[in-house]
C-alpha positions in Angstrom: -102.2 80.3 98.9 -99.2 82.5 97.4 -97.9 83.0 100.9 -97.7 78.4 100.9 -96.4 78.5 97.6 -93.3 81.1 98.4 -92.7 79.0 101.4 -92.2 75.7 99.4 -90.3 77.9 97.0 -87.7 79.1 99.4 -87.7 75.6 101.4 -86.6 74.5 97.4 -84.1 76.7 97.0 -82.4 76.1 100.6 -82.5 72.1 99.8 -81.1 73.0 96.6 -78.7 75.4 98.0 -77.7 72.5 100.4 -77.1 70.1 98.2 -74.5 71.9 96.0 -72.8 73.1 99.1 -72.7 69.3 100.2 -71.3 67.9 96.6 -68.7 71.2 96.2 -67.3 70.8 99.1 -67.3 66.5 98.0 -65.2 67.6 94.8 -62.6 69.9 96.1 -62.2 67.2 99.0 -61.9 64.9 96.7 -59.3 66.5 94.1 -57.5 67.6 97.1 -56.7 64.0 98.5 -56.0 63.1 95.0 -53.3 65.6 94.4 -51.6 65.3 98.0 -51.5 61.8 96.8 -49.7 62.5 93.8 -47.6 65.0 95.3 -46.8 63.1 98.0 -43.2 61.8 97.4 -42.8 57.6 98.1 -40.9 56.8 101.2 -39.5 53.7 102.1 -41.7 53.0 104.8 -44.6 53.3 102.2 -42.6 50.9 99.8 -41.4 47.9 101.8 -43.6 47.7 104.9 -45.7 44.2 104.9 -48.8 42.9 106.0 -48.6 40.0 108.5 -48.2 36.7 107.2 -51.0 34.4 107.2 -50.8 31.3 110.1 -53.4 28.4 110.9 -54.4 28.6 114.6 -56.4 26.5 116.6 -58.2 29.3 118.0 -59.4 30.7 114.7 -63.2 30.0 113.2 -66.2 29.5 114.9 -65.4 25.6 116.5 -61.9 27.1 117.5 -60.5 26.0 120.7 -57.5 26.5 122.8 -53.8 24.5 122.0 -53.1 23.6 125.7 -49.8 22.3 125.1 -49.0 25.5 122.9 -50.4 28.2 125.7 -47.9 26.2 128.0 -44.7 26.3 125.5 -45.5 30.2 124.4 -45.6 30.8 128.2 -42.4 29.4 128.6 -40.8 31.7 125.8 -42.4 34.5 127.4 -41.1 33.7 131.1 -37.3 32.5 129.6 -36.7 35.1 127.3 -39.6 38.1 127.0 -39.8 38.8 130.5 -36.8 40.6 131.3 -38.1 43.2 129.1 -41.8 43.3 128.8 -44.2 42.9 131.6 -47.6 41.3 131.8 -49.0 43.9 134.2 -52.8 42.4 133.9 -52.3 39.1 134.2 -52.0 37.3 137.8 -50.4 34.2 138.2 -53.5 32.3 139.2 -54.4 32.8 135.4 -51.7 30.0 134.5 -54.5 27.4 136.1 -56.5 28.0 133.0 -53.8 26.8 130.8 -53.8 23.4 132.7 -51.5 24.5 135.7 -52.5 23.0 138.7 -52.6 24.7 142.3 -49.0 23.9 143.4 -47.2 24.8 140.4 -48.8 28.2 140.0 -47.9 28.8 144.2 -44.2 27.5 143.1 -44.5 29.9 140.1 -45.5 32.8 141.8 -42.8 32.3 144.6 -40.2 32.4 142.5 -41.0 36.3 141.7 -40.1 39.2 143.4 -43.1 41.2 143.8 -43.4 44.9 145.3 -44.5 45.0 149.0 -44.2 47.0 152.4 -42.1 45.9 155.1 -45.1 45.7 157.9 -42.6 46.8 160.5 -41.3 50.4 158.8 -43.9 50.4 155.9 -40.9 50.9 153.7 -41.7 49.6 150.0 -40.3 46.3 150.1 -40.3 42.9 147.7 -41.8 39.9 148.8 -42.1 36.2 147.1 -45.1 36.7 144.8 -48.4 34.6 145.8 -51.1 33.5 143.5 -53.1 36.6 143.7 -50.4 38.9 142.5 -50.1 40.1 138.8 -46.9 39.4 136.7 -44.1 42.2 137.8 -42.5 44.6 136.2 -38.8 43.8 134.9 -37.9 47.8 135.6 -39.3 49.9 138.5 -40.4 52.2 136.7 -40.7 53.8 133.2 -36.9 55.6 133.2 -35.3 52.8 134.2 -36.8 50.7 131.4 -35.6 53.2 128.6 -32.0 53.7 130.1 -31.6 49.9 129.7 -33.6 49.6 125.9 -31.7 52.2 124.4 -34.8 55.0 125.5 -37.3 52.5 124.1 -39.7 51.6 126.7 -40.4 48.1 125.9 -44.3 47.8 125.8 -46.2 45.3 127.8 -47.7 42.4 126.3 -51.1 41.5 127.9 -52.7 43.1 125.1 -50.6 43.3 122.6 -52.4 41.2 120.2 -55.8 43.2 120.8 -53.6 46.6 120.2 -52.2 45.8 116.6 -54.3 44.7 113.4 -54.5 40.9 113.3 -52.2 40.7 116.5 -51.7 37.0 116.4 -50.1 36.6 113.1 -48.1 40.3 113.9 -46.6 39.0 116.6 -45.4 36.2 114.5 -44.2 38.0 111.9 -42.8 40.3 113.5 -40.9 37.6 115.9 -39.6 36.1 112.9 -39.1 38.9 110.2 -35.4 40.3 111.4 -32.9 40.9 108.2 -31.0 42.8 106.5 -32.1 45.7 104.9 -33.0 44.8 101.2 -30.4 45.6 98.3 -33.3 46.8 96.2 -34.6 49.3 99.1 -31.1 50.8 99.2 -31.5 51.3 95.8 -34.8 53.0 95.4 -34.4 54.7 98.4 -30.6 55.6 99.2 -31.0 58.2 101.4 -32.9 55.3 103.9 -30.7 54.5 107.0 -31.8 53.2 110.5 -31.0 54.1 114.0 -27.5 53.5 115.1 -29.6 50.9 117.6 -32.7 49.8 114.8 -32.6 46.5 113.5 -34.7 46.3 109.9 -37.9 44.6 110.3 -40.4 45.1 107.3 -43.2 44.2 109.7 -43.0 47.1 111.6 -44.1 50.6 110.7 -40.9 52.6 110.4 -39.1 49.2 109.5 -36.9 49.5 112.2 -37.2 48.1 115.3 -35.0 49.0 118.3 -35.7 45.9 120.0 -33.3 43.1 118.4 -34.0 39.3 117.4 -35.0 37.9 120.7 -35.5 34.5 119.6 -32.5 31.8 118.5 -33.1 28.6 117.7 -33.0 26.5 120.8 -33.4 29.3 123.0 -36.2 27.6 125.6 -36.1 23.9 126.1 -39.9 22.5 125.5 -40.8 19.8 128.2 -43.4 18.5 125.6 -39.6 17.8 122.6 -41.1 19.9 120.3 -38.0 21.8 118.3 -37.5 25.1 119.5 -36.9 26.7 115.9 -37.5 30.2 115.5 -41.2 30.2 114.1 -42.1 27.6 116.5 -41.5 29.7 119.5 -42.6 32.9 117.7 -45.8 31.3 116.6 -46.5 29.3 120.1 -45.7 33.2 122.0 -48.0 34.6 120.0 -51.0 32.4 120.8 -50.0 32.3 124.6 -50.1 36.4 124.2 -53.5 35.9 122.1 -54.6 34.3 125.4 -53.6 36.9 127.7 -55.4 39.5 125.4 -58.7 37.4 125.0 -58.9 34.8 127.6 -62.2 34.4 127.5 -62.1 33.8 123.2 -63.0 30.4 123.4 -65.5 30.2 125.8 -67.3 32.8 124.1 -67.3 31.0 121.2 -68.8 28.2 123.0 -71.6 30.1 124.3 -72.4 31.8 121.1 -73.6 28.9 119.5 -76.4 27.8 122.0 -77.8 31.6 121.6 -77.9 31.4 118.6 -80.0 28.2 118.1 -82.1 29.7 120.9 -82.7 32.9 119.2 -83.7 30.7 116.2 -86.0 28.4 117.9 -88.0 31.7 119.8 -88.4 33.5 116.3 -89.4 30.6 114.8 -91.8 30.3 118.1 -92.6 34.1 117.8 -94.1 33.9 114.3 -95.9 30.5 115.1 -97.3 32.1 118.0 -98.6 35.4 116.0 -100.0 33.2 113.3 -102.0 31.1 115.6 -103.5 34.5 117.6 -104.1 36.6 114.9 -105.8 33.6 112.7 -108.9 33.7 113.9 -109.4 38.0 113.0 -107.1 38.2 109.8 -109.3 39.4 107.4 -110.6 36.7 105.1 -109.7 37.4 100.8 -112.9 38.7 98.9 -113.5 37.0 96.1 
């Protein structure tokens, strides 16, 4: 009995032992965060970065569903003015018939790229006309060449870009439409703040400075559909073709949810029907 009752005793001290361990090393954790907090001196990237705006898509919510037209007009931002800098290495061009392209216009499409081959006769790396099965190209062979001609920013590619940064669809819209000058009162709390000799002030991105500069003017694409190219219409109708690229299958997912869902309803409703109805008939009756 003594022997049980020292073993419980030291089991009670190791828990207790435990537990202080556990909440000291909780305080000093704690009070250290809070002092490199307040020691921490404000920088201007702290001060004047911004969240994304806020923009009404057609693909948000549970009912959301695809803007054809827009997919078609953000593509053609992307192919007139983004992609002679960023690629869209995991898309093919037989994608584009999702977005209401037929057969004939995604073979046109694709032919009008230059895509990386071998010459069958020397088995020299080559180009060739691009075919439906291909994938977007690359603007730059390879990595050096695209940060000798972006100022040794490699310029990222986009068929996930809206997956890779928080809330990508309204980033990219920001973002697209957030270049200006750097703010007088930022000079003034922070005077010591100056960008790259190539940045361009963007409070949507991290360091504020962007190295890529305002790729969109107003009129820049023509729209087959005469919708006005401003700048926020071709930012936000980029973004949602990129949203596509990222998460093609987004709507269709949506679509599907909702069927499971009221199935999943019906056999758990079913479920509990069924156990009541089995079980009735040796469920213990209530004494009185």
């Amino acid at each position: 009995m003594s022997k049980l009752l020292s073993i419980r005793l030291v089991a009670i001290l190791v828990g207790i032992g435990f537990t202080v361990a556990v909440l000291w090393a909780f305080v000093t954790g704690a009070t250290a965060v809070i002092q490199e907090g307040e020691l921490k001196p404000a920088t201007a990237e702290h001060e004047f970065h911004k969240h994304p705006n806020k923009y009404a898509w057609s693909f948000d919510g549970p009912f959301g569903k695809w803007d054809v037209q827009q997919l078609q007009r953000g593509f053609k931002v992307y192919n007139e003015v983004c992609s002679a800098c960023h690629s869209l290495k995991f898309v093919s061009f037989r994608d584009l018939e999702a977005i209401g392209y037929d057969e004939s216009q995604v073979k046109a499409f694709a032919a009008s790229k230059q895509v990386p081959g071998v010459d069958p006769a020397t088995g020299e790396a080559t180009t060739r006309p691009g075919l439906p099965t291909d994938y977007f190209p690359s603007p730059f062979p390879n990595a050096v060449a695209a940060a000798a001609a972006n100022n040794n920013a490699i310029p990222p590619d986009l068929s996930l870009i809206t997956k890779a940064r928080h809330d990508g669809s309204n980033y990219v819209t920001s973002l697209l439409t957030g270049y200006q000058e750097i703010p007088a009162e930022l000079k003034k709390e922070f005077p010591d703040f100056a960008l790259s000799p190539t940045g361009h002030y963007n409070p949507y991105f991290a360091n504020l400075g962007l190295a890529m500069a305002p790729p969109l003017s107003a009129g820049a694409v023509t729209y087959d559909d005469g919708t006005d190219a401003s700048v926020e219409q071709m930012a936000k109708d980029v973004s949602a073709f990129l949203t596509w690229t990222a998460e093609p299958s987004l709507v269709k997912r949506k679509q599907t949810g909702w069927p499971v869902l009221i199935f999943l309803l019906f056999a758990t409703v079913l479920a509990y029907l069924s156990k009541q109805q089995i079980w009735a008939a040796v469920k213990p009756k209530k004494r009185g």
